[in-house]
Structures are given as structure tokens and as C-alpha cells.
C-alpha positions as CSV (number, residue, x, y, z in Angstrom):
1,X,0.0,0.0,0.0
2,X,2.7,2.5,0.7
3,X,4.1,1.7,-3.0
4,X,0.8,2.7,-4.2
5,X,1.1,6.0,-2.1
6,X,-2.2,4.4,-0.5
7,X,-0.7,5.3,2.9
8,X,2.1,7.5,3.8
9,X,4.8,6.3,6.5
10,X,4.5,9.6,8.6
11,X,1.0,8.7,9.1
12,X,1.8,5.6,11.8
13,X,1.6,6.3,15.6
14,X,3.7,5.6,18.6
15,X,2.7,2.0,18.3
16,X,3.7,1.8,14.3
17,X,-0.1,1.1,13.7
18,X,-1.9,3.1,10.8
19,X,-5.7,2.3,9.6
20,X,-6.8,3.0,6.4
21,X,-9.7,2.4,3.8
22,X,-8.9,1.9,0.5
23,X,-11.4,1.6,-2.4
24,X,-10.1,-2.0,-3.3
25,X,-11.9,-3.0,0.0
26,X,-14.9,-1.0,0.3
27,X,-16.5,-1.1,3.6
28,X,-13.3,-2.6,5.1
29,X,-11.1,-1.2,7.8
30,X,-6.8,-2.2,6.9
31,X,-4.7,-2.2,9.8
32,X,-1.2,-1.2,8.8
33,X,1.8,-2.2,10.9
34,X,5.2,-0.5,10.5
35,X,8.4,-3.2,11.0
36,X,11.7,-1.2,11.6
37,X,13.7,-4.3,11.3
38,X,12.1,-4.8,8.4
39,X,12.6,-1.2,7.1
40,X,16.1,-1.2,8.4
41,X,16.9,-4.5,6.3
42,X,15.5,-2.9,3.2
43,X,17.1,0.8,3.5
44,X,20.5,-1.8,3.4
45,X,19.6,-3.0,0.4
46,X,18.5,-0.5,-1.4
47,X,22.3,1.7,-0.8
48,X,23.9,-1.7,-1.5
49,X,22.4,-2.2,-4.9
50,X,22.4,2.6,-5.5
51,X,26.5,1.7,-4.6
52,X,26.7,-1.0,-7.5
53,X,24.5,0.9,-10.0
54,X,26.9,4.0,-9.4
55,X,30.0,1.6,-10.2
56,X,28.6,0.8,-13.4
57,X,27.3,4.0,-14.2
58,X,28.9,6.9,-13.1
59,X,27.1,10.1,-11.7
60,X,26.1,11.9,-15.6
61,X,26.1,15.4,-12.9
62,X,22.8,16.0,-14.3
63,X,19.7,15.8,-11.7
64,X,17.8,13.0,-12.0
């Protein structure tokens, strides 16, 4: 849901617990739960793999 910008992180409380409605489910409550491990193990991932895309392709100093 967050990939679909159904939800936005910011929106979870102290207990990392958001609920939403989506159209996809009328007349449904979702109960979103935020994992930092998760999170954490992903954020990793994502500067290992942005550090092997910039040593095949170099910075073009243009904005992307």
C-alpha cells in the first residue's frame, strides 16, 4: 500500500499502527503495521544495490 502511495509512512503512531480504507476494499477497515527491522533491512539493500548501479554507471552530474 505504501508503493501505491495508499498510505504514507508519517501517518503511523507511537505503536507503528496506521488504519486505512482503500477503495479495493470497500466497507473494510486495513490495519497497517510499520516493521523497523524490516525497514532497516531494506534501506541496506537499497544503498547496496544505489552503490553497485553508481560503479557501473557513473554520476552523468545531471539531476535526475
Amino acid at each position: 500500500m505504501a508503493d501505491q502511495e495508499v498510505i504514507q509512512l508519517g501517518l503511523f503512531d507511537e505503536q507503528n499502527l496506521v488504519e486505512v480504507e482503500s477503495v479495493d476494499y470497500p466497507g473494510e477497515r486495513l490495519i497497517a503495521c510499520r516493521n523497523p527491522i524490516t525497514a532497516e533491512s531494506r534501506a541496506q539493500k537499497r544503498e547496496k544495490l544505489l552503490q553497485k548501479t553508481e560503479a557501473v554507471r557513473p554520476r552523468s552530474g545531471f539531476p535526475t
